[in-house]
MDTraj code that builds the backbone (N, CA, C; nanometers):
import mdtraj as md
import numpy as np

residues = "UNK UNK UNK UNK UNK UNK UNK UNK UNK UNK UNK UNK UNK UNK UNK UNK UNK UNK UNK UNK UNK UNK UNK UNK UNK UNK UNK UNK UNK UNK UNK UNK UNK UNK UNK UNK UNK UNK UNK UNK UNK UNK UNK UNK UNK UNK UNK UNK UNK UNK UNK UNK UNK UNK UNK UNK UNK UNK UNK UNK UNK UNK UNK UNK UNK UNK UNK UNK UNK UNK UNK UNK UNK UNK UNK UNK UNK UNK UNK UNK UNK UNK UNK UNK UNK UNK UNK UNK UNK UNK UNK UNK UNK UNK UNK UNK UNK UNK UNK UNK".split()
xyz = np.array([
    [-5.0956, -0.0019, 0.2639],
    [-5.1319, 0.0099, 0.1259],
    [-5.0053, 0.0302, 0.0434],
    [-4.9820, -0.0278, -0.0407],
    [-4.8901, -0.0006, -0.1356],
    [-4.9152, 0.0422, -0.2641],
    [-4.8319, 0.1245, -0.3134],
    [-4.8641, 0.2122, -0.4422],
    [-4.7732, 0.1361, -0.5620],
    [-4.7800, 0.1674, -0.6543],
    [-4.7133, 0.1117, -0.8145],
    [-4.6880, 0.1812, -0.9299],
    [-4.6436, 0.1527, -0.9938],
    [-4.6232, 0.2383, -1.1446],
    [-4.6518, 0.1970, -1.2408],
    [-4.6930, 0.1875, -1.3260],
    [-4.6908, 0.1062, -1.4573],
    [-4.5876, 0.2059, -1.5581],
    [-4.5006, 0.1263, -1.6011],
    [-4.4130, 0.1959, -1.6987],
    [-4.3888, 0.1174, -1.8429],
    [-4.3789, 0.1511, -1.9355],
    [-4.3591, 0.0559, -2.0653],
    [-4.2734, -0.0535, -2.0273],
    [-4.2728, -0.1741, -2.1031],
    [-4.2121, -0.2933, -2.0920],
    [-4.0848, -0.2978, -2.1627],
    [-4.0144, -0.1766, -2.2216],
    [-3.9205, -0.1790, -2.2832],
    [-3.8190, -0.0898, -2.2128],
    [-3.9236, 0.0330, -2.1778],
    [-3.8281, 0.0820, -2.0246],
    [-3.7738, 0.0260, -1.9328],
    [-3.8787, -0.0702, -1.8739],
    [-3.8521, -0.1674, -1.8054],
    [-3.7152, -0.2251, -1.8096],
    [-3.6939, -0.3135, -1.9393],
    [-3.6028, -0.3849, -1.9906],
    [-3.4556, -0.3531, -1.9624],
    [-3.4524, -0.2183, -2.0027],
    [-3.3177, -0.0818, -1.9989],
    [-3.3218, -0.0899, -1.9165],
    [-3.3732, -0.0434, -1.7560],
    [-3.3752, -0.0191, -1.6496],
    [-3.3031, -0.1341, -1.5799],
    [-3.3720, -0.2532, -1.5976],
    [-3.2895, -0.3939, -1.5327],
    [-3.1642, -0.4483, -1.6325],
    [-3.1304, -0.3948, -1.7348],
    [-3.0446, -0.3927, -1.7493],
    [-2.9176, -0.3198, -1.6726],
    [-2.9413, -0.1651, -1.6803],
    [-2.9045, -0.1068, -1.6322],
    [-2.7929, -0.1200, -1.5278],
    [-2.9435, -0.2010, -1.4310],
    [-2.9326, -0.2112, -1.2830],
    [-2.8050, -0.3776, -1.2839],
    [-2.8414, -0.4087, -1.3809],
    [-2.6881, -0.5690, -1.3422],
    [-2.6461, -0.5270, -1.4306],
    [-2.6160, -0.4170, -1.4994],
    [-2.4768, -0.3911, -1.5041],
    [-2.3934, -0.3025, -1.3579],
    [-2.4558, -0.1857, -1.3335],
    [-2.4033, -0.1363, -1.2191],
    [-2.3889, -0.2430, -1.1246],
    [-2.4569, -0.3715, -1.1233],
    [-2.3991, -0.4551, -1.0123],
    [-2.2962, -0.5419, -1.0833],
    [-2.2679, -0.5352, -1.1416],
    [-2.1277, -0.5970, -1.2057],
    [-1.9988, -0.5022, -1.1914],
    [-2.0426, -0.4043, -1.2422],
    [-1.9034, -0.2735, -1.2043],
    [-1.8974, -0.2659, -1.0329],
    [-1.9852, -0.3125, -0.9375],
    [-1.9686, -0.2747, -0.8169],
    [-1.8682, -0.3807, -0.7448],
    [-1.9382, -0.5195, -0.8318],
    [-1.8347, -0.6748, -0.7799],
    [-1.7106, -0.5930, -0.8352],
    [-1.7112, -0.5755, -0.9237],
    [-1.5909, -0.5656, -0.9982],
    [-1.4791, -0.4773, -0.8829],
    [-1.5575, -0.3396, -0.8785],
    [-1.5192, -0.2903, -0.7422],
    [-1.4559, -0.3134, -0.6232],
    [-1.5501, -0.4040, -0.5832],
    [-1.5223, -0.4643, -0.4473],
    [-1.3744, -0.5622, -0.4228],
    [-1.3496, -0.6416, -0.5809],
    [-1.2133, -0.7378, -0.5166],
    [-1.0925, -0.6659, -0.5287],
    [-1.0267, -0.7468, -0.4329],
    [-0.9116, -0.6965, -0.4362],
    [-0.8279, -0.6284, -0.5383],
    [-0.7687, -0.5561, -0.5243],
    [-0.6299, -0.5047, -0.6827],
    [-0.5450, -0.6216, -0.6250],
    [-0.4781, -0.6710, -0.7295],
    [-0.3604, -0.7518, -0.7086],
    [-0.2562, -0.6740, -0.6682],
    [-0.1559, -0.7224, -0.5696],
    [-0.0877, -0.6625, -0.5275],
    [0.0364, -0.6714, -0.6019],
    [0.1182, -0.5380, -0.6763],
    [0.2135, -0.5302, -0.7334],
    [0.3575, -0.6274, -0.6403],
    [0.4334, -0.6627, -0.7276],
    [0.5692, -0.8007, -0.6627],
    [0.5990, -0.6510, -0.5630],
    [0.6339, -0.6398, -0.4710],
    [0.7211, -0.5430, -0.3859],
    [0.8254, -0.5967, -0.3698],
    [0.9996, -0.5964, -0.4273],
    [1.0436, -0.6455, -0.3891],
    [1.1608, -0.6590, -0.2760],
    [1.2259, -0.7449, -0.2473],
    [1.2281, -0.7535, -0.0776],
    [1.4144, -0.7813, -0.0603],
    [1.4987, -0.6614, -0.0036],
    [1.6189, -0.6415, 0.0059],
    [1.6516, -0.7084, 0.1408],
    [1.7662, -0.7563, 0.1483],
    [1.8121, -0.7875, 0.2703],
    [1.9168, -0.6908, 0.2964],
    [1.9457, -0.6717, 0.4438],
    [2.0123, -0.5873, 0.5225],
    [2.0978, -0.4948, 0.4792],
    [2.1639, -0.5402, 0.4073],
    [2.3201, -0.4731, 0.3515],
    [2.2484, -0.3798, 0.2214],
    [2.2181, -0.4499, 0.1365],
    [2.1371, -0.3859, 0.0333],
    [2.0419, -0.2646, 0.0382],
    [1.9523, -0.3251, 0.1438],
    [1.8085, -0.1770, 0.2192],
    [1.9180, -0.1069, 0.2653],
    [1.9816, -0.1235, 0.3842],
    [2.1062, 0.0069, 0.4140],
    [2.1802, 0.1078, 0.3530],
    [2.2033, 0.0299, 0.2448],
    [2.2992, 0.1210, 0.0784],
    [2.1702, 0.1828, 0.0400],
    [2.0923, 0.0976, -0.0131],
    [1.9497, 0.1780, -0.0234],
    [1.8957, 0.3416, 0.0287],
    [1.8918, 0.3321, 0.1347],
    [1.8621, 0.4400, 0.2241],
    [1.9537, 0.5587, 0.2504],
    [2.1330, 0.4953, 0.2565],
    [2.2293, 0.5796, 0.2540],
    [2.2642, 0.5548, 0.4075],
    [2.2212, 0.4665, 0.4607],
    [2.2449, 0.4469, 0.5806],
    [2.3608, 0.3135, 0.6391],
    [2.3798, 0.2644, 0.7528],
    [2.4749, 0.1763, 0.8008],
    [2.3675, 0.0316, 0.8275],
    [2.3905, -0.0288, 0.7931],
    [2.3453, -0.1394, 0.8822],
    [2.2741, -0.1703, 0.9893],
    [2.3411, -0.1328, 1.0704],
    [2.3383, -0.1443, 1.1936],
    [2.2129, -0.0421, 1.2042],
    [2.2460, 0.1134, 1.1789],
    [2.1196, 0.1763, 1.1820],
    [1.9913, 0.1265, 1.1673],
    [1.9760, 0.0776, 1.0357],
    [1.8458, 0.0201, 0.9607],
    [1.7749, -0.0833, 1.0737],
    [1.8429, -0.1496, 1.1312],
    [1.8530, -0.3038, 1.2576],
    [1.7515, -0.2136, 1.3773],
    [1.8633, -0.0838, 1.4196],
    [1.8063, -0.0394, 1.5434],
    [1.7074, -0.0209, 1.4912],
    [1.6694, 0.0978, 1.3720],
    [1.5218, 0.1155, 1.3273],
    [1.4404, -0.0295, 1.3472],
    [1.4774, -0.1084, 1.2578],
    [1.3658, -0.2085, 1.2758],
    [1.3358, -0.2095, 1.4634],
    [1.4412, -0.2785, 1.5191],
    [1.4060, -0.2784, 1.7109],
    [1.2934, -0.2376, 1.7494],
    [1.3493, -0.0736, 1.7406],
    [1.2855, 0.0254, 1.7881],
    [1.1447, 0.0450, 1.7080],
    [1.0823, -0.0356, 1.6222],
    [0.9402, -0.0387, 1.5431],
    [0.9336, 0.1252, 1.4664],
    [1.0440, 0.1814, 1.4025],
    [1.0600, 0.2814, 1.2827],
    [1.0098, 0.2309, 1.1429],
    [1.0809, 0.0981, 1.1537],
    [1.0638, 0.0276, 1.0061],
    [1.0133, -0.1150, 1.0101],
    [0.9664, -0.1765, 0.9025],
    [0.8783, -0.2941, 0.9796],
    [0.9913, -0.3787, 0.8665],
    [1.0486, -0.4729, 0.9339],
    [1.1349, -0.5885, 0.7995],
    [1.0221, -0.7194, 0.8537],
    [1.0848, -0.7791, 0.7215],
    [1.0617, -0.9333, 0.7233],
    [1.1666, -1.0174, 0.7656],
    [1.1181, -1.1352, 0.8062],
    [1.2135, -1.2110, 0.9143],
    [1.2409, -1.3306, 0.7611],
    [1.3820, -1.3270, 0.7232],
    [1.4286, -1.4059, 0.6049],
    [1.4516, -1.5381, 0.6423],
    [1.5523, -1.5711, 0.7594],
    [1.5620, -1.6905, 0.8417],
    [1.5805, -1.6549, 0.9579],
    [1.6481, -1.7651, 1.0326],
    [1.6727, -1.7223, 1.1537],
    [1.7489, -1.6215, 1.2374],
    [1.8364, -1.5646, 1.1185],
    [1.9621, -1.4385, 1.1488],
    [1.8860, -1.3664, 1.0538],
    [1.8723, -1.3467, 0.9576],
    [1.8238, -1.2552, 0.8328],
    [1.7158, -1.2066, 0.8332],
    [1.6984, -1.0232, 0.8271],
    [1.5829, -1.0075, 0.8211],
    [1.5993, -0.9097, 0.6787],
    [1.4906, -0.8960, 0.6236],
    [1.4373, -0.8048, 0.4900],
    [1.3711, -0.7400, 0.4671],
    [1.3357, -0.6308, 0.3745],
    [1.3009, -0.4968, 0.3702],
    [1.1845, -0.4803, 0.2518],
    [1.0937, -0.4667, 0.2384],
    [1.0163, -0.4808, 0.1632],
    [1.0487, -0.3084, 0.0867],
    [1.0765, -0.2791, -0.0474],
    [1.1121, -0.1517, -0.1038],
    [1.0097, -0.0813, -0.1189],
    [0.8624, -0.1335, -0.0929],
    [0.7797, 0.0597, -0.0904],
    [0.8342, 0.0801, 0.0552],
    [0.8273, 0.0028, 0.1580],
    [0.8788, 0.0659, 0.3243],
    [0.9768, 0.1420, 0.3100],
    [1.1254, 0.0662, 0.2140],
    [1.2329, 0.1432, 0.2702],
    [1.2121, 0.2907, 0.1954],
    [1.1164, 0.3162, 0.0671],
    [1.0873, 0.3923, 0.0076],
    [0.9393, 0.5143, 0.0995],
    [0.9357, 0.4838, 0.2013],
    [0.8274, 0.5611, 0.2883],
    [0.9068, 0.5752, 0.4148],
    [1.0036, 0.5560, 0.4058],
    [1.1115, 0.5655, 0.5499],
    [1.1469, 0.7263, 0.5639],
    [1.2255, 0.7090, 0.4619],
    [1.2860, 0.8426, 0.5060],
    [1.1716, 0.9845, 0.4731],
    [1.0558, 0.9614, 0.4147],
    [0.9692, 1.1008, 0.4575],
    [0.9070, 1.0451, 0.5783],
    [0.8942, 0.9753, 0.6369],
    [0.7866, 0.9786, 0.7360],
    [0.9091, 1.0204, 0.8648],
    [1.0043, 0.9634, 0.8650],
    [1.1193, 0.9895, 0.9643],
    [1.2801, 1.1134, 0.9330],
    [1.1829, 1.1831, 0.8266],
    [1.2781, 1.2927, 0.7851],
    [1.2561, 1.4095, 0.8508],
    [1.4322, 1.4340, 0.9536],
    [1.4144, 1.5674, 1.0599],
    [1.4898, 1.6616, 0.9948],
    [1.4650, 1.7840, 1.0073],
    [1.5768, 1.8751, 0.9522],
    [1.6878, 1.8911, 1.0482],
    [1.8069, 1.9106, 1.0227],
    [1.9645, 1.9010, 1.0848],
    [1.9724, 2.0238, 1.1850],
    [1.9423, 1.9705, 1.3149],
    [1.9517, 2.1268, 1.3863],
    [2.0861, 2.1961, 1.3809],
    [2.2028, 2.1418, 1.2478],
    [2.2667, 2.2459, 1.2825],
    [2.2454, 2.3032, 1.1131],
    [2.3658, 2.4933, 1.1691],
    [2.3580, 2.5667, 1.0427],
    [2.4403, 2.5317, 0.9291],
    [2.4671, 2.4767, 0.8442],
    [2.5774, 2.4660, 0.7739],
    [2.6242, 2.5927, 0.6686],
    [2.5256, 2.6825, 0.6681],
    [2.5410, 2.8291, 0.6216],
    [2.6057, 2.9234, 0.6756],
    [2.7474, 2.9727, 0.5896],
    [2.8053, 3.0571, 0.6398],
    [2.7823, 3.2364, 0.5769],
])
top = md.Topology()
chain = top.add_chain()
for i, resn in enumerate(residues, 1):
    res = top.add_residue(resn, chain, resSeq=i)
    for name in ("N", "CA", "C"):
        top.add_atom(name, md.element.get_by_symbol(name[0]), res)
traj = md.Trajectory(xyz[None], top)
């Protein structure tokens, strides 16, 4: 058995309105954000960047610390929110004292 309501026809109206609008704010919701340009340093540059050597930044990448992009076949690059999430996620304090 199923039950029903009868409600005014103008309530009604509001109500399904209502209701596609909240389904419009929900699409709206759902797509993607465009993704801001991140832009993308090569080796020498991300290194100065960071305060670091070269070579360091390289082993990081190796060793899967930092994730680069592969530029060509020698060249790889640094996307700047990464090199900008590097050093808190891999920041140790200096086991020594420098306090005298």
């Amino acid at each position: 058995m199923q039950s029903f309501l009868l409600i005014p026809e103008s309530e009604w109206l509001a109500l399904r309105a209502e209701v596609s609008q909240l389904a419009q704010q929900v699409a709206q919701l759902l797509q993607p954000a465009p993704a801001a340009s991140d832009q993308i340093l090569p080796t020498e540059q991300a290194a100065a960047y960071l305060g670091l050597c070269a070579e360091s930044l390289r082993r990081a990448r190796r060793v899967g610390r930092i994730q680069g992009v592969r530029l060509n076949e020698k060249d790889w690059g640094y996307r700047r929110s990464v090199l900008d999430a590097y050093p808190l996620r891999y920041h140790r304090p200096s086991p020594f004292n420098y306090s005298i």
